[in-house]
N, C-alpha and C positions, 0 to 999 in steps of 0.2 A: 596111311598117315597123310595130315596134310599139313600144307605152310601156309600161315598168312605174313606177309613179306610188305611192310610199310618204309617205302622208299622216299625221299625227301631230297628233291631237285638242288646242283649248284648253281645258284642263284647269285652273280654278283651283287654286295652291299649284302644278301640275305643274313638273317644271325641263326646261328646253330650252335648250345649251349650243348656241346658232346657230354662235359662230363655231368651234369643235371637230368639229362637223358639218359645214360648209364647209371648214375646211381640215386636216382628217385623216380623217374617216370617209366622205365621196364620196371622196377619193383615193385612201385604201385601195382604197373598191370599185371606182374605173377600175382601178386597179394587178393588181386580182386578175378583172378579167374581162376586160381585155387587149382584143382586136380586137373583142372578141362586146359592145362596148359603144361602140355610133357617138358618145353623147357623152350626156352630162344636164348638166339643169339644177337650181336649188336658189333655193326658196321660203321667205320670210318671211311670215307672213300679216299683215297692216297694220290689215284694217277686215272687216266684214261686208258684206252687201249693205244695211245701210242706213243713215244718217251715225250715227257714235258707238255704232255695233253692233261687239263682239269680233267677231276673226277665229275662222272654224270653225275652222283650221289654223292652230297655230303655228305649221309648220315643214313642207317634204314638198319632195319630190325625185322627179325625172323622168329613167329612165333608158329611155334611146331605144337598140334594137336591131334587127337586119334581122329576125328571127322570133320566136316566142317558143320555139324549139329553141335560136335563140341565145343567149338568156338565159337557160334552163338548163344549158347548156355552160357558159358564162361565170360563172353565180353556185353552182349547184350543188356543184362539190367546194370553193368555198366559204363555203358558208353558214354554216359552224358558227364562221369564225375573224368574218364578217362581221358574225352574230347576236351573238355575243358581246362585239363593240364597242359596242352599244348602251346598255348602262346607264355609258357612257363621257359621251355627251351628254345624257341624257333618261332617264325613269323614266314615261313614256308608251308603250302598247301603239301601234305603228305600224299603221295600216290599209292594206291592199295591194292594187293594179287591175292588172291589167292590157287594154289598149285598142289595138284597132287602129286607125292616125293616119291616116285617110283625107283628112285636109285638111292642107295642112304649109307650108311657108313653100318658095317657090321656091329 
């Protein structure tokens, strides 16, 4: 299994529409990568690692798929209506991983 993990810098002044991102821009993308998307999750960043330190992320989203052929299937034809939702929540340059999950919750 792998994660594609789309993280989104704290950016003083930047804007990050959490809940438009939680409840219409991860939708959309379950909606339009259909089976090639086992399931994500969605991040609020709260603290740094040390008390009263900003969050590095304000925002990032974890989508979990069997390969990453399958989240090319899934995202690829498309990216362009997907990309183009973004300045919908946020006006941040998203930063993108992809990670094979060798450890994972039974």
């Amino acid at each position: 299994m792998i994660k594609v993990s789309v993280m989104y810098p704290n950016q003083p002044g930047a804007r990050f529409d959490h809940a438009y991102y939680k409840d219409k821009h991860m939708p959309l993308v379950q909606a339009r990568m259909g089976a090639n998307c086992r399931f994500y999750t969605v991040d609020k960043g709260l603290g740094g690692g040390a008390p009263g330190e900003p969050p590095t992320y304000v925002g990032m989203c974890h989508i979990y798929c069997d390969s990453v052929e399958a989240f090319q299937a899934g995202f690829g034809p498309h990216a362009k209506e997907i990309m183009g939702d973004i300045p919908n929540y946020t006006d941040l340059q998203p930063i993108v991983q992809i990670s094979e999950v060798v450890v994972g919750q039974p």
